[in-house]
C-alpha positions as CSV (number, residue, x, y, z in Angstrom):
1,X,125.4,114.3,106.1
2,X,124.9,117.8,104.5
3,X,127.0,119.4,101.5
4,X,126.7,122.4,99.9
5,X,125.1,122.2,96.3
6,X,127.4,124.4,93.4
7,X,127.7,127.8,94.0
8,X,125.1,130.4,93.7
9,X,122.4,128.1,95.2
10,X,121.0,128.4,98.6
11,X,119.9,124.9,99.2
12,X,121.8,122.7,101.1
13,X,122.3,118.4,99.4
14,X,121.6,115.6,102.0
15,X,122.9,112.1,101.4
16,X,121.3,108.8,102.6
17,X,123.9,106.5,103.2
18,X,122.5,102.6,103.1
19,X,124.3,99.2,103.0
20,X,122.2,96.8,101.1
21,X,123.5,93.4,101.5
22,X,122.8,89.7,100.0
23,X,122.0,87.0,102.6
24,X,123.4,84.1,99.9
25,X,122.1,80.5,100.8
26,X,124.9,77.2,99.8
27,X,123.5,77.2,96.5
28,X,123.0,80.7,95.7
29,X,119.5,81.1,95.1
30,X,118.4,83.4,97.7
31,X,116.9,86.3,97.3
32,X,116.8,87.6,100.9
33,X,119.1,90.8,101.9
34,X,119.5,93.1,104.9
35,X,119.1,97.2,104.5
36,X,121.3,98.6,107.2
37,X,121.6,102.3,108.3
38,X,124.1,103.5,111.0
39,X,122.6,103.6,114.5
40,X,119.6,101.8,113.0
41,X,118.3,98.6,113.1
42,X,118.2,96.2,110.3
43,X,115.6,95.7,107.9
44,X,115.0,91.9,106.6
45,X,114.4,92.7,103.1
46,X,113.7,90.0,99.7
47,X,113.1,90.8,96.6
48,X,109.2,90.3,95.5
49,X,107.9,86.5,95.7
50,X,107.2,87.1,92.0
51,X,110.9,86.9,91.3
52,X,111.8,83.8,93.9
53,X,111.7,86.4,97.0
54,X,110.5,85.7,100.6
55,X,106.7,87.1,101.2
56,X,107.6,87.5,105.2
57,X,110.6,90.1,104.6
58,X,109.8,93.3,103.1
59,X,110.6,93.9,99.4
60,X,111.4,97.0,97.0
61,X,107.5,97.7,96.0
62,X,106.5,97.7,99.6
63,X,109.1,99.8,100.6
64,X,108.4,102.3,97.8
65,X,104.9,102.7,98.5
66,X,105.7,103.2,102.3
67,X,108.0,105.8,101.9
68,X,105.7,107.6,99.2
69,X,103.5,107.2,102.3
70,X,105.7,108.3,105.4
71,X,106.9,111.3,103.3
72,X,103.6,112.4,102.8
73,X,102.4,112.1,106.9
74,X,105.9,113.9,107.9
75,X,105.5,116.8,105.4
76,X,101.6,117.3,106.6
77,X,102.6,116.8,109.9
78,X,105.1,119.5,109.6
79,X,102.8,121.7,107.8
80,X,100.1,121.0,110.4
81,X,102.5,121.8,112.9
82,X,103.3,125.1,111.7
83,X,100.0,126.3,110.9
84,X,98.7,125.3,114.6
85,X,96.4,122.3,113.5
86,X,96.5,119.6,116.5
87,X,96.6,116.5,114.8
88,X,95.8,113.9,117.6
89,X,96.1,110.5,115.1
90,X,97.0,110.1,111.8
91,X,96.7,106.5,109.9
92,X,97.3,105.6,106.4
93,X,96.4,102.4,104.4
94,X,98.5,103.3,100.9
95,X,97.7,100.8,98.5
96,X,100.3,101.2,94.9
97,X,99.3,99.3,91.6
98,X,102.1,97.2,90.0
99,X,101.0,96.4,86.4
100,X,103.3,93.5,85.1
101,X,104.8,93.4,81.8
102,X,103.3,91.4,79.5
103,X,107.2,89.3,78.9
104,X,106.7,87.6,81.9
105,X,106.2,87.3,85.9
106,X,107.9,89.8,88.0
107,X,108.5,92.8,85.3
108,X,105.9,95.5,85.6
109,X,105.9,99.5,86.7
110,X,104.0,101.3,89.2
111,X,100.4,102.4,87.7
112,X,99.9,104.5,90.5
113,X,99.9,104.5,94.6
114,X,96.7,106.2,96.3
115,X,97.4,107.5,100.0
116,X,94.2,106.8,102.6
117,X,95.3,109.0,105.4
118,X,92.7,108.9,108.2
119,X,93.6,112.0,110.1
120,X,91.9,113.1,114.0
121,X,92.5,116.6,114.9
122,X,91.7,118.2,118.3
123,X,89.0,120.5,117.1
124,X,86.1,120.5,114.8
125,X,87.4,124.1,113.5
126,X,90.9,123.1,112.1
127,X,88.9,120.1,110.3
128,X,89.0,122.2,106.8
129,X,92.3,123.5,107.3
130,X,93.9,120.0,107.6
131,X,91.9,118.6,104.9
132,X,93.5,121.5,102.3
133,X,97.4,120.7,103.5
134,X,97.2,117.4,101.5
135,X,97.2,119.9,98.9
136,X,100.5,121.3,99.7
137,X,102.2,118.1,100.7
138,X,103.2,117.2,96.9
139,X,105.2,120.3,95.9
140,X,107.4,119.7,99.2
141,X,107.9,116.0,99.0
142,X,111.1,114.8,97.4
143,X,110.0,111.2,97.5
144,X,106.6,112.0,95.5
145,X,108.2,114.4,93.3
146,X,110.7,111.5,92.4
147,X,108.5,109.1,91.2
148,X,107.3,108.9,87.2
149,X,103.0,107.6,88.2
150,X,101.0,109.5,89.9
151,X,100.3,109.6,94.0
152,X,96.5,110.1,94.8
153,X,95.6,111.5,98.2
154,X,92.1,110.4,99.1
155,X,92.4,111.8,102.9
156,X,89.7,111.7,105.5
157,X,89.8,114.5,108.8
158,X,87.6,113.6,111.6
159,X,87.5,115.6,115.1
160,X,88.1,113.8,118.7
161,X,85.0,113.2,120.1
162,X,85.1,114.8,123.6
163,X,83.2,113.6,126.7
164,X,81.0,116.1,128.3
C-alpha cells in the first residue's frame, strides 16, 4: 500500500505489512514462528540456534543478509535493464559476519555482509558496463542504506559462451 509522505515532498511512502507469529510448544519453550504476507506463502522461521532456535527454519540473521542480497540483484537488475545490459544469469553467495558480544552466546552485531554476485551477460561488450552498476546499486537501495556495517560488493561479470 502507498501513502503520500507530508506535503511538499514528491516521493510516495510504501508500507510492508507482515504477521509474525509464535508457534508455542506445551511448555513454552519454542522458539519457532511463521512470517506470513497476504497472498504469500508462509515462511517457517526460528530464532538463531544460538538462542534455543531451530537450525532447519530460517532465522532473523539469515533473513537480513538475504534481503541485503535480493535488494541488491533487483536494483542492478533494474539498472541493467534500463541501460540495455542483457543479463542472462545472475547468482550470489552473500556471506554476513555476526561478531558476538563478549556477555554471552547469542548477543552480537553484524561486522559486515560481503555480496558475491556472479553475473552472465549476453555479450562480451556490456561486460564493463555491468561490472560499474554495482556501483550505483547502494545509493538506490533502501535495504543497504538501512543498515549501520557496511555491505561489500565483490561482483564477478562473465559473457555466455556461444557455440559457433
Amino acid at each position: 500500500m502507498a501513502a503520500d509522505l507530508p506535503t511538499g515532498t514528491a516521493r510516495t511512502a510504501h508500507s510492508h505489512e507482515l504477521t509474525v507469529r509464535w508457534t508455542d510448544t506445551p511448555h513454552g519453550r519454542a522458539r519457532t514462528h511463521e512470517v506470513r504476507a497476504a497472498g504469500k506463502p508462509t515462511l517457517p522461521a526460528s530464532a538463531a540456534p544460538a538462542l534455543g532456535g531451530e537450525a532447519d527454519r530460517w532465522h532473523p540473521e539469515e533473513l537480513l543478509v538475504a534481503a541485503l542480497s535480493e535488494s541488491h540483484m533487483a536494483w542492478f537488475l533494474h539498472l541493467a535493464a534500463a541501460r540495455g545490459v542483457v543479463v542472462t544469469d545472475y547468482v550470489d553467495h552473500p556471506v554476513g559476519t555476526l561478531v558476538a558480544d563478549e556477555d554471552g552466546p547469542g548477543g552480537g552485531r553484524f561486522a559486515e555482509v560481503v555480496l558475491r554476485p556472479r553475473i552472465t551477460v549476453a555479450d562480451t561488450a556490456m561486460a564493463d558496463a555491468a561490472h560499474a552498476l554495482h556501483a550505483e546499486v547502494p545509493a538506490r537501495c533502501p535495504v543497504a542504506r538501512a543498515v549501520a556495517f557496511p555491505v561489500r560488493r565483490e561482483p564477478v561479470v562473465g559473457t555466455e559462451r556461444r557455440r559457433p
